[in-house]
TORKOL-4160 file (C-alpha; in steps of 0.2 Angstrom, whole numbers, padded with zeros to 4 digits, m for minus):
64
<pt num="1" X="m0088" Y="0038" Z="0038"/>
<pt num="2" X="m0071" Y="0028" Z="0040"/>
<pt num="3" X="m0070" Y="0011" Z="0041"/>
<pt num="4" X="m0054" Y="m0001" Z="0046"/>
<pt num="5" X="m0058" Y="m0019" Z="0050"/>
<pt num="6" X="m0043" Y="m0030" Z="0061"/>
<pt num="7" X="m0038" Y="m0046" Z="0052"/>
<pt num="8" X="m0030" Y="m0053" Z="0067"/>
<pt num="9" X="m0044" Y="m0053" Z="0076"/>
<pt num="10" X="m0057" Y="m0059" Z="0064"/>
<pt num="11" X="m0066" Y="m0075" Z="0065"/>
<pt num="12" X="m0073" Y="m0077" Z="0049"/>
<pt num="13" X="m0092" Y="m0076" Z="0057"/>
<pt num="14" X="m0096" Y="m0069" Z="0039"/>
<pt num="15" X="m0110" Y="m0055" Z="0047"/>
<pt num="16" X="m0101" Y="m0042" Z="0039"/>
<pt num="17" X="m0103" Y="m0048" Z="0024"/>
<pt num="18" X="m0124" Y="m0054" Z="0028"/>
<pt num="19" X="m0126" Y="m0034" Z="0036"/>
<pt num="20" X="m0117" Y="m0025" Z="0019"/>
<pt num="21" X="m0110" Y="m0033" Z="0004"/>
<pt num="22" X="m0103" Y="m0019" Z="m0002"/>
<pt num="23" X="m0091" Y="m0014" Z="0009"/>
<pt num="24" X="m0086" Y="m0032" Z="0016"/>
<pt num="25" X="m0082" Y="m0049" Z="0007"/>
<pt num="26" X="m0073" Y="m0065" Z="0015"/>
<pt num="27" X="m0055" Y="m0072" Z="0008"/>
<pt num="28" X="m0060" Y="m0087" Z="m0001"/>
<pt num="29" X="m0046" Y="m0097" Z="0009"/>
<pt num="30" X="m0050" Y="m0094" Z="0028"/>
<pt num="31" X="m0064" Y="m0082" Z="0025"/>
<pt num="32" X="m0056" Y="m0069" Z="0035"/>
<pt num="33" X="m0066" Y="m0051" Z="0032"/>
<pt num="34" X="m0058" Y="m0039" Z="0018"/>
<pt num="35" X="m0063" Y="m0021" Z="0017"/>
<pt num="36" X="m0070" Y="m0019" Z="m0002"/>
<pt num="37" X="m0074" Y="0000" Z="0002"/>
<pt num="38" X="m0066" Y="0009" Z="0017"/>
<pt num="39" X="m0077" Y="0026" Z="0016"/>
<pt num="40" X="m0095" Y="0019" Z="0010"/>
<pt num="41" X="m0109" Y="0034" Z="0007"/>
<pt num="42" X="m0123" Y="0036" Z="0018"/>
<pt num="43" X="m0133" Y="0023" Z="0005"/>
<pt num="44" X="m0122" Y="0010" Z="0013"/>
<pt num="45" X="m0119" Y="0018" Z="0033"/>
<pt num="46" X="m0132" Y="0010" Z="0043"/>
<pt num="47" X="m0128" Y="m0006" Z="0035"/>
<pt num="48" X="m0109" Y="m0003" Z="0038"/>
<pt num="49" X="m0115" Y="0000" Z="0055"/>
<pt num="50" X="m0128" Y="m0016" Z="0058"/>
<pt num="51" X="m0111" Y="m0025" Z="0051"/>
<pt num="52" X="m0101" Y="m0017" Z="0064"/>
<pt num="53" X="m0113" Y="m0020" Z="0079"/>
<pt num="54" X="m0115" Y="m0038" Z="0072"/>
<pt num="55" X="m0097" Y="m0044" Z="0072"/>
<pt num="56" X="m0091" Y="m0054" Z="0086"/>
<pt num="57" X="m0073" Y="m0050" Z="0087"/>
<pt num="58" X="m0076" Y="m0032" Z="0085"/>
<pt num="59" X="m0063" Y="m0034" Z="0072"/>
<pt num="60" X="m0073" Y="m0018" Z="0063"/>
<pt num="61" X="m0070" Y="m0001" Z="0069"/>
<pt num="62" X="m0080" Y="0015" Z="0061"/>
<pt num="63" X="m0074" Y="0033" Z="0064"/>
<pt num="64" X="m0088" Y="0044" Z="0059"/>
């Protein structure tokens, strides 16, 4: 799994970082998203997904 996320079009919703804190977190100035992991394990792949599915600028994109 491959993970880019869009900065531009990012609203700072914050469900990426609620679906999997592990691969996401918010910048503390606008809380646009920030990609801590760009190729999470399966451990962290259905969250990664739910994360995915759950943002509403589809600012997340997973290549499988």
């Amino acid at each position: 799994m491959k993970v880019t996320v869009d900065q531009d079009k990012c609203v700072s919703s914050g469900q990426c970082v609620l679906n999997a804190m592990e691969v996401f977190d918010q910048r503390d100035e606008d809380g646009v998203v920030e990609l801590l992991n760009p190729e999470p394990g399966p451990d962290q792949a259905q969250q990664t997904r739910n994360a995915a599915a759950a943002c509403p600028a589809l600012a997340i994109q997973i290549e499988e």
